[in-house]
Residue, then its C-alpha position, 0 to 999 in steps of 0.5 A: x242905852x237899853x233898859x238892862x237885866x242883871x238877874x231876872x228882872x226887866x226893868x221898863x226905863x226910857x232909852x234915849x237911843x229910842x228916839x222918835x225920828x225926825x226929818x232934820x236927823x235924815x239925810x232922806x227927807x220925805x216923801x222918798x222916807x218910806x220905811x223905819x230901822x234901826x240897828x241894835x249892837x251885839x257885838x261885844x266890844x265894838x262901838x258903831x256908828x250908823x251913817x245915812x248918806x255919809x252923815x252919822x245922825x243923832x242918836x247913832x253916832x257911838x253906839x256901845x255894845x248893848x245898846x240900840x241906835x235912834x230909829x231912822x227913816x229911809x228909802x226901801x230901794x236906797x237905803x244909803x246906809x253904812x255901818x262903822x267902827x265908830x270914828x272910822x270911815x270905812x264900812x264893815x262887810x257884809x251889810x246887804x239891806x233888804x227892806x219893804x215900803x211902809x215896814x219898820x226893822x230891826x238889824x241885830x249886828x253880832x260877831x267882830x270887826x273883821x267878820x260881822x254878822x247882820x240880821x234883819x227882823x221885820x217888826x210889824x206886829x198884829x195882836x191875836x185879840x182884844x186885851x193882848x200884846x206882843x214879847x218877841x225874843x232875839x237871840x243874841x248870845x255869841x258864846x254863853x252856854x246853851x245857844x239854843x233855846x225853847x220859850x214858854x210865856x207865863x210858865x206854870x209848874x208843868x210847863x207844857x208845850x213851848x211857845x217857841x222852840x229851837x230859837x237860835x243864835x242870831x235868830x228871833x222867836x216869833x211875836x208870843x202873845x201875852x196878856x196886856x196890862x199885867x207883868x209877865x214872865x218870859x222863860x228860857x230853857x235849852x232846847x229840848x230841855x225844861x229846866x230853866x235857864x232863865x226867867x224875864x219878866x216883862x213890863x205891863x204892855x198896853x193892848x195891841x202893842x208888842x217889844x222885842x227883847x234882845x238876850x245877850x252874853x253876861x257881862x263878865x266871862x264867867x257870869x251865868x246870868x244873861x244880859x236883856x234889852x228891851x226895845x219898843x217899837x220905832x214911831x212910824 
């Protein structure tokens, strides 16, 4: 699983599901193997399996909710991928892959079984200057209070302009620079709004790399603290 934040701080851990790819895992072998993804599971209380060609590879067979599968290398043209309840042959609708050569993606998997919801976020990242790093911030929430969010990167006491605005569910900001090397702090308020919603803090990043963080629904019904995963990126 996915390094997890209960409360405000995001603790940096290594995640088995993070993977590097390698070709044995593939059903694709190279050449043809042109672009990377993998699929992170949103939905609350469905356990996936990623199949590639009819095979469920290793790192994304039972993915739970909260967790991202390994990253996988496939065709842009053919993908040949299929998302499942896990232990079920039978795919879940909805799942149209549009991918480029040479990219690597993200697929945020929200909503049920019956009417699931896939989002492709592009994850290629170009740092804005020397000594920086990239926080982009996935809006993952199905039903937790506010659904939309403003965010500010290293907020002082008069916050100022966001750094992104009206990030919606299922939606992601753009990559927000942040200075490399240090901790920073990520807040989120309702859109709009500059009272704080929640703040994360985010590991130390060397210079010229970035992270998403997916923000989920708290754990229990009734919990206020949002859940936070944070995804390196896949080796290319």
């Amino acid at each position: 699983m996915q390094p997890r934040v209960t409360g405000s701080i995001l603790v940096l851990a290594a995640a088995a599901a993070l993977a590097a790819c390698t070709d044995s895992d593939n059903p694709v072998a190279t050449p043809t193997a042109n672009t990377t993804v993998r699929f992170f599971n949103a939905t609350g209380d469905l356990t996936l399996d990623v199949a590639q060609n009819g095979t469920v590879g290793s790192g994304n067979g039972n993915i739970p909710s909260g967790s991202a599968g390994a990253c996988i290398k496939v065709n842009d043209a053919n993908p040949q991928l299929s998302i499942r309840a896990a232990g079920t042959t039978s795919d879940l609708t909805g799942f149209t892959p549009s991918f480029s050569a040479g990219n690597t993606y993200t697929v945020l998997v929200t909503g049920t079984a019956t009417a699931p919801v896939f989002t492709t976020f592009d994850d290629q990242f170009t740092p804005a200057g020397a000594n920086t790093a990239g926080v982009r911030i996935v809006n993952a929430t199905m039903s937790a209070g506010a659904g939309t969010w403003d965010i500010y990167v290293n907020p002082s006491a008069t916050l100022g302009t966001p750094n992104a605005t009206a990030v919606t569910r299922n939606s992601a900001s753009p990559f927000l620079t942040v200075p490399a090397g240090q901790t920073n702090t990520v807040r989120l308020t309702s859109a709009g709004q500059t009272v704080r919603l929640q703040d994360i803090a985010v590991p130390s990043l060397a210079p010229g790399t970035a992270t998403s963080i997916v923000v989920t629904d708290p754990v229990t019904v009734a919990g206020t603290v949002l859940e936070a995963f944070m995804l390196p990126p896949c080796p290319i």
